[in-house]
DRENBATOR-67274 format. One line per 10 residues: number of its first residue (from 1); for each residue x, y, z of C-alpha. Coordinates in nm, 4 decimals. Layout:
BEGIN
NUM> X/Y/Z ~ ...
//
This chain:
BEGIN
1> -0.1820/-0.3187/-9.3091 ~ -0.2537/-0.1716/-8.9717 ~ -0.2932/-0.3865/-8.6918 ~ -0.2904/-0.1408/-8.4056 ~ -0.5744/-0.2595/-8.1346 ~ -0.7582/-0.0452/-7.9005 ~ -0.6375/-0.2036/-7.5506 ~ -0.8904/-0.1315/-7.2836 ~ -0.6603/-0.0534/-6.9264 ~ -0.8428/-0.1961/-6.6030
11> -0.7166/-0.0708/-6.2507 ~ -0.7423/-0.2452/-5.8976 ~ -0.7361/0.0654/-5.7358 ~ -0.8796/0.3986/-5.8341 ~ -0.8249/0.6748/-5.6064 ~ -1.0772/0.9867/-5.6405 ~ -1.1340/1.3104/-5.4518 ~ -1.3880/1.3076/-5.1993 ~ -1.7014/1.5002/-5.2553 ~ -1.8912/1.4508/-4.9861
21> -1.8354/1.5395/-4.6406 ~ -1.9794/1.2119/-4.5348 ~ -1.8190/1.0205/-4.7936 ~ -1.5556/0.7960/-4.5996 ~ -1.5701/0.5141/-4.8417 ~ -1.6881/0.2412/-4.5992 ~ -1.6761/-0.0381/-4.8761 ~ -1.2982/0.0378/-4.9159 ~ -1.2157/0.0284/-4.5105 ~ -1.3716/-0.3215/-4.5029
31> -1.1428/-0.3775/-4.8143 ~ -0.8759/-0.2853/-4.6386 ~ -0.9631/-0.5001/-4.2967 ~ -0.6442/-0.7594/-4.2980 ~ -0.4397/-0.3791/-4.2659 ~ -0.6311/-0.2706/-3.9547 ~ -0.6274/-0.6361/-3.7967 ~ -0.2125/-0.5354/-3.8545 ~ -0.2549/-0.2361/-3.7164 ~ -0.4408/-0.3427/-3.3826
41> -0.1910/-0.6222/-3.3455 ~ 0.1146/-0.3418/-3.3813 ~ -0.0868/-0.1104/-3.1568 ~ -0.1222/-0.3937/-2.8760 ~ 0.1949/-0.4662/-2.9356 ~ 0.4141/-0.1132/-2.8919 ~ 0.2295/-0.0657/-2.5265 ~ 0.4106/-0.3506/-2.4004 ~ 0.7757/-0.2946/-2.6035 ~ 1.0804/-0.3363/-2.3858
51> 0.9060/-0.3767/-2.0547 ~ 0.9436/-0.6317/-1.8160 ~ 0.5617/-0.6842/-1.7065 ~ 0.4271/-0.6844/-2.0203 ~ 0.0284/-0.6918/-2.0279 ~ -0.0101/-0.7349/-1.6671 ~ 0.0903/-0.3497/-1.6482 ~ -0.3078/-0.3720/-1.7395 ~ -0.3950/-0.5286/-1.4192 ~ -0.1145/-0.3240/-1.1670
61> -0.2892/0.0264/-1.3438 ~ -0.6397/-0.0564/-1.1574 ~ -0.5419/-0.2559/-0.9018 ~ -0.3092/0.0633/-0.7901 ~ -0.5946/0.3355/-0.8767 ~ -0.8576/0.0870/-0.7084 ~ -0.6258/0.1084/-0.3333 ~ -0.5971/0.4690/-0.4191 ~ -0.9657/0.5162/-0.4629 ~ -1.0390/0.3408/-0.1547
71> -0.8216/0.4903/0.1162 ~ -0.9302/0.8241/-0.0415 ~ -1.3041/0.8189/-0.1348 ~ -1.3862/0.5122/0.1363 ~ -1.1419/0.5639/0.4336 ~ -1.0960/0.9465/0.4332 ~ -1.3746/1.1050/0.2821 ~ -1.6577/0.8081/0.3938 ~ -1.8715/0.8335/0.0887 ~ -2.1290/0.5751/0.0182
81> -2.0985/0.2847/-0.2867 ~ -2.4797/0.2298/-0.3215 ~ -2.4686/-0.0877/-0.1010 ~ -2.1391/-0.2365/-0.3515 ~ -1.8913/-0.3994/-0.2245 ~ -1.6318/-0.0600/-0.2352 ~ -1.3833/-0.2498/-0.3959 ~ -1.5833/-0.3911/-0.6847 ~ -1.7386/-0.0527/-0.7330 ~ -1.3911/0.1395/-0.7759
91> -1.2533/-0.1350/-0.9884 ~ -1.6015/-0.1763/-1.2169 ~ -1.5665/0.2009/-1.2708 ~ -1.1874/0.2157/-1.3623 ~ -1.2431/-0.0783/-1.6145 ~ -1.5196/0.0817/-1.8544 ~ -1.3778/0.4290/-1.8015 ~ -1.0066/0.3214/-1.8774 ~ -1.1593/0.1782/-2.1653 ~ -1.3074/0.5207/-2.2756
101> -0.9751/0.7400/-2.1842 ~ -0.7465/0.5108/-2.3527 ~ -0.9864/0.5250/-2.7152 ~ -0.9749/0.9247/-2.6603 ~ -0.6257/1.0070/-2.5968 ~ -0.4796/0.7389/-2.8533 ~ -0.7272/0.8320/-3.1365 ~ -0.6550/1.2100/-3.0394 ~ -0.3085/1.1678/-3.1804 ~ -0.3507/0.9518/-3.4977
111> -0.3013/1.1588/-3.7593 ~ 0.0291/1.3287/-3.5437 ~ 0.1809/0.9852/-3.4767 ~ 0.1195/0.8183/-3.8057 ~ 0.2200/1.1093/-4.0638 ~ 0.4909/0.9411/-4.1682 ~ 0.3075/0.6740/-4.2741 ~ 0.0262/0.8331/-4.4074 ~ 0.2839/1.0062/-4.6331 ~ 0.4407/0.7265/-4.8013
121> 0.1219/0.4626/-4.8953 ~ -0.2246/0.5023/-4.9630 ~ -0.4642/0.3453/-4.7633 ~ -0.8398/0.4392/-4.5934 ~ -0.7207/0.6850/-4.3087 ~ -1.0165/0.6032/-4.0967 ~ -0.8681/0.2500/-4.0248 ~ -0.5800/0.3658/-3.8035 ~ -0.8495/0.5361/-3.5288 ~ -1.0356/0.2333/-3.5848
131> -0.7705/0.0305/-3.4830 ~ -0.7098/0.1747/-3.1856 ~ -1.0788/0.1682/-3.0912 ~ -1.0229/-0.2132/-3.1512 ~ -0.7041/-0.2546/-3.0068 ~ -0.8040/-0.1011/-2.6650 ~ -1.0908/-0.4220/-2.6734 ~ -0.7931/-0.6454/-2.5429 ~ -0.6990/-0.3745/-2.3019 ~ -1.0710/-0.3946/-2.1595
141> -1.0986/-0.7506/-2.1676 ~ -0.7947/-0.8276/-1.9197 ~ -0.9359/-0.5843/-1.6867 ~ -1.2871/-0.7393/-1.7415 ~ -1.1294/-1.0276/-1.6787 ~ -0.9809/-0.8922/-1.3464 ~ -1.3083/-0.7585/-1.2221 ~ -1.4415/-1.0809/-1.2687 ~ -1.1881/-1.2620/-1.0818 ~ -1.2347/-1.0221/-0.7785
151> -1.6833/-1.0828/-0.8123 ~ -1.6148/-1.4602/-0.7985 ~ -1.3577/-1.3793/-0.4959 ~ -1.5939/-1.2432/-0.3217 ~ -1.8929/-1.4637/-0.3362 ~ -1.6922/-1.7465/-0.2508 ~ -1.5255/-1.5721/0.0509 ~ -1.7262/-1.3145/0.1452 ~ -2.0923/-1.4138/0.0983 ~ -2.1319/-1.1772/-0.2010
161> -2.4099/-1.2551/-0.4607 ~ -2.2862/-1.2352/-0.8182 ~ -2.6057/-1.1297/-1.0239 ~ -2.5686/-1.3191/-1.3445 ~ -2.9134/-1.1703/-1.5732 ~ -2.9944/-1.0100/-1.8738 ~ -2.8677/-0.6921/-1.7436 ~ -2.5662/-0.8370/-1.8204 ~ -2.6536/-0.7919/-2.1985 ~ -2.6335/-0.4282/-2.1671
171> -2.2922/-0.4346/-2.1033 ~ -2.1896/-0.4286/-2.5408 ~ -2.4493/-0.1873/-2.5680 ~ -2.2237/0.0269/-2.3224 ~ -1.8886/-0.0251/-2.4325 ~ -2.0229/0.0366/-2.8206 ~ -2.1594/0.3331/-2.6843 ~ -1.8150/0.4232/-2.4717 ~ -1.6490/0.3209/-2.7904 ~ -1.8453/0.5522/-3.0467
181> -1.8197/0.8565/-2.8275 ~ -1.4183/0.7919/-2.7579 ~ -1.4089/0.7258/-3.1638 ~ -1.6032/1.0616/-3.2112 ~ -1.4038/1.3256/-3.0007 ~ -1.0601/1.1639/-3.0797 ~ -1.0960/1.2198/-3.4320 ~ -1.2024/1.5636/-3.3625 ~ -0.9307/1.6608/-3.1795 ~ -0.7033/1.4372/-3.3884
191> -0.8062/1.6634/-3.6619 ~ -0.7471/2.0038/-3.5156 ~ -0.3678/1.8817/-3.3863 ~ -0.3025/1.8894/-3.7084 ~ -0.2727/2.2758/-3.7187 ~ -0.3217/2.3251/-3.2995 ~ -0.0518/2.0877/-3.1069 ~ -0.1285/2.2547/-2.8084 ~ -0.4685/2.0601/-2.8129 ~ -0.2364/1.7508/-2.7391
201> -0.1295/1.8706/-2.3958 ~ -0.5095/1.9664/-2.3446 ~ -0.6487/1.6361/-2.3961 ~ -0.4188/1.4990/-2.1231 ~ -0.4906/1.7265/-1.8685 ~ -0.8658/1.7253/-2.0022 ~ -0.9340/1.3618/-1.9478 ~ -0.7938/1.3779/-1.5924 ~ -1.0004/1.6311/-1.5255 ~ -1.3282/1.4637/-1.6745
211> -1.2673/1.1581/-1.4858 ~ -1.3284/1.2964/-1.1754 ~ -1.6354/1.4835/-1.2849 ~ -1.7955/1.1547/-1.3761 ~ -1.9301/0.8760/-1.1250 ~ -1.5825/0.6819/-1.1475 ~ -1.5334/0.7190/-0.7606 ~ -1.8443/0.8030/-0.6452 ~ -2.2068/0.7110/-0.6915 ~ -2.4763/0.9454/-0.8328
221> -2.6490/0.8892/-0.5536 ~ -2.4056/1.0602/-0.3731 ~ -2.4997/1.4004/-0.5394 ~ -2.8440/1.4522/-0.4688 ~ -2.8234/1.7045/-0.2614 ~ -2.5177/1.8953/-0.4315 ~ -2.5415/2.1792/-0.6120 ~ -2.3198/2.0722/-0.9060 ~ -2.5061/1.7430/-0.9383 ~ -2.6920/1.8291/-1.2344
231> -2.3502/1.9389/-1.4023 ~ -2.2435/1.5495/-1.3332 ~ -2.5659/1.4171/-1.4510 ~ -2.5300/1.6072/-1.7977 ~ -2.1873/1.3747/-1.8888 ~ -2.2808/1.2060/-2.1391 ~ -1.9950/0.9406/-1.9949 ~ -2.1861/0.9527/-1.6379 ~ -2.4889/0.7182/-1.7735 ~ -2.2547/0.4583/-1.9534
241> -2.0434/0.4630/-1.5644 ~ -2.3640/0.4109/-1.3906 ~ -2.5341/0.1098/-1.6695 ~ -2.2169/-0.0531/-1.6518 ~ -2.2576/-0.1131/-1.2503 ~ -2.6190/-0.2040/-1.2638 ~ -2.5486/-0.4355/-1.5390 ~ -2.3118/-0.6307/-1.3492 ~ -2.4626/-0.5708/-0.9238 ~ -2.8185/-0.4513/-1.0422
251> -2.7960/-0.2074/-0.7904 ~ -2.8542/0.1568/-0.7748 ~ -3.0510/0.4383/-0.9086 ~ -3.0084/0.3689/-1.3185 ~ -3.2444/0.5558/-1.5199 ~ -3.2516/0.3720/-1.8427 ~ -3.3664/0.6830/-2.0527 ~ -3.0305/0.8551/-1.9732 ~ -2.8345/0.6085/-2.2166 ~ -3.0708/0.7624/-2.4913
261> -2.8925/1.1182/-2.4277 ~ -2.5979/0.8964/-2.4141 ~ -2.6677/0.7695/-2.7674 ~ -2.7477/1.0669/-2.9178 ~ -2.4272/1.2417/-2.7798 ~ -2.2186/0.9755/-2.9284 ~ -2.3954/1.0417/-3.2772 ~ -2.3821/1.3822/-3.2593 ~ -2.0104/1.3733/-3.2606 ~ -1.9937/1.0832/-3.4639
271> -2.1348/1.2607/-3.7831 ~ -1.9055/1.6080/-3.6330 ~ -1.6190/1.4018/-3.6085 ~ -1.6848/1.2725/-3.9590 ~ -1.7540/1.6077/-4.1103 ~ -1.4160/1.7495/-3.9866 ~ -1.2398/1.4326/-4.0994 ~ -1.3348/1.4298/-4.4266 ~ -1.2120/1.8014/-4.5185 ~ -0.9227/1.7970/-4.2992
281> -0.8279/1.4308/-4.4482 ~ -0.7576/1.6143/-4.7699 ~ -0.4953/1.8598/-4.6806 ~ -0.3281/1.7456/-4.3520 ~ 0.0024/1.6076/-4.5245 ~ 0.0646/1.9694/-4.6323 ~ 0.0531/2.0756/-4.2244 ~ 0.0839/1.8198/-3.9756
//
């Protein structure tokens, strides 16, 4: 008598080629969240392994570029802060735009850093730049935090109005903005290192170089009457420098349209950055 039974195998994960280019399996990242929570606590983490000041490296890093900014662009070169406190406006512009280097440069170099990881488990490869976008929240939040400290400083020793409004709300709106935009160029980048390492050294030098042709140090204001001011005004990073002052002072020239060519910047090379992910996801074991 034959008793063999049909047994009916069920798997907890099923692994399939993508066929999409926009197919980045969104249900399995969220899946996956406890990993990226681990991977944004290990990220926070490493910055501060083996060094004596720990975090507060966050707060020396403006506080340093801040007096630099303000013996050079103040003292020496006498250029107006749109009626901010000069202080307050250097530090308010290093603390969203540190924000937006540190998400480029770190997600530039995921797949790089991580191949040894990526070669030895499975997992959604679109949580490890995610992390970092997350990770680099902290990061913005002690310098936040900072900024803060020196706004209440200064209205309670120097007479300074802090303008507490629903401008304030804009300030998300920003950094998500900041955030998608840093998300969307690192992953390109992080893409083509893969095959180009030489784009590595680039970014570097790059984001140095785009800092200083974006309102971080200077007011738009400022370049009315320059020649190169429309080339500053076309940064898609200039708009989300300038918002993030108004939100907090509500003071200056902001033209709320411009965060619309902000927004449509950052989805531009949101759904770039995705397209290049997705077919270089499939083969970058075989050359990174």
């Amino acid at each position: 008598m034959n008793n063999n039974k049909t047994t009916v195998e069920t798997w907890d994960i099923e692994i399939k080629p993508q066929s999409s280019l926009f197919d980045l399996s969104l249900k399995e990242v969220w899946r996956y969240k406890d990993l990226m929570l681990l991977f944004v606590k290990r990220d926070f983490a490493a910055q501060f392994k083996q060094t004596i000041l720990g975090p507060v490296w966050h707060l020396v890093q403006p506080i340093l570029t801040t007096i630099m900014f303000l013996f050079v662009f103040h003292t020496v070169a006498g250029i107006d802060t749109d009626k901010i406190e000069p202080i307050l406006f250097y530090m308010s512009g290093i603390t969203i735009w540190n924000y937006f280097s540190s998400c480029l440069t770190n997600t530039s170099n995921t797949f790089v850093a991580n191949a040894s990881i990526f070669g030895k488990v499975y997992f959604p490869r679109l949580i490890l730049p995610l992390s970092v976008v997350l990770s680099n929240i902290a990061r913005l939040g002690i310098q936040f935090g900072l900024l803060l400290a020196c706004m209440i400083f200064y209205a309670l020793f120097k007479n300074t109005p802090i303008h507490f409004g629903i401008s304030w709300l804009l300030i998300p709106l920003l950094v998500v903005i900041m955030a998608g935009i840093g998300l969307g160029l690192g992953i390109i980048i992080s893409s083509l290192t893969t095959k180009y390492r030489d784009f590595t050294v680039l970014v570097t030098f790059g984001v140095q170089l785009l800092m200083y042709a974006t309102p971080v140090a200077y007011p738009l204001s400022f370049l009315k009457s320059k020649s190169y001011a429309s080339f500053i005004e076309w940064n898609p990073i200039s708009p989300l420098v300038e918002g993030f002052r108004y939100a907090l002072f509500q003071k200056g020239n902001f033209d709320f349209n411009s965060l619309i060519y902000s927004f449509l910047f950052m989805v531009v090379v949101m759904v770039t950055g995705t397209m290049i992910f997705s077919k270089v996801e499939k083969t970058f074991m075989d050359t990174v």
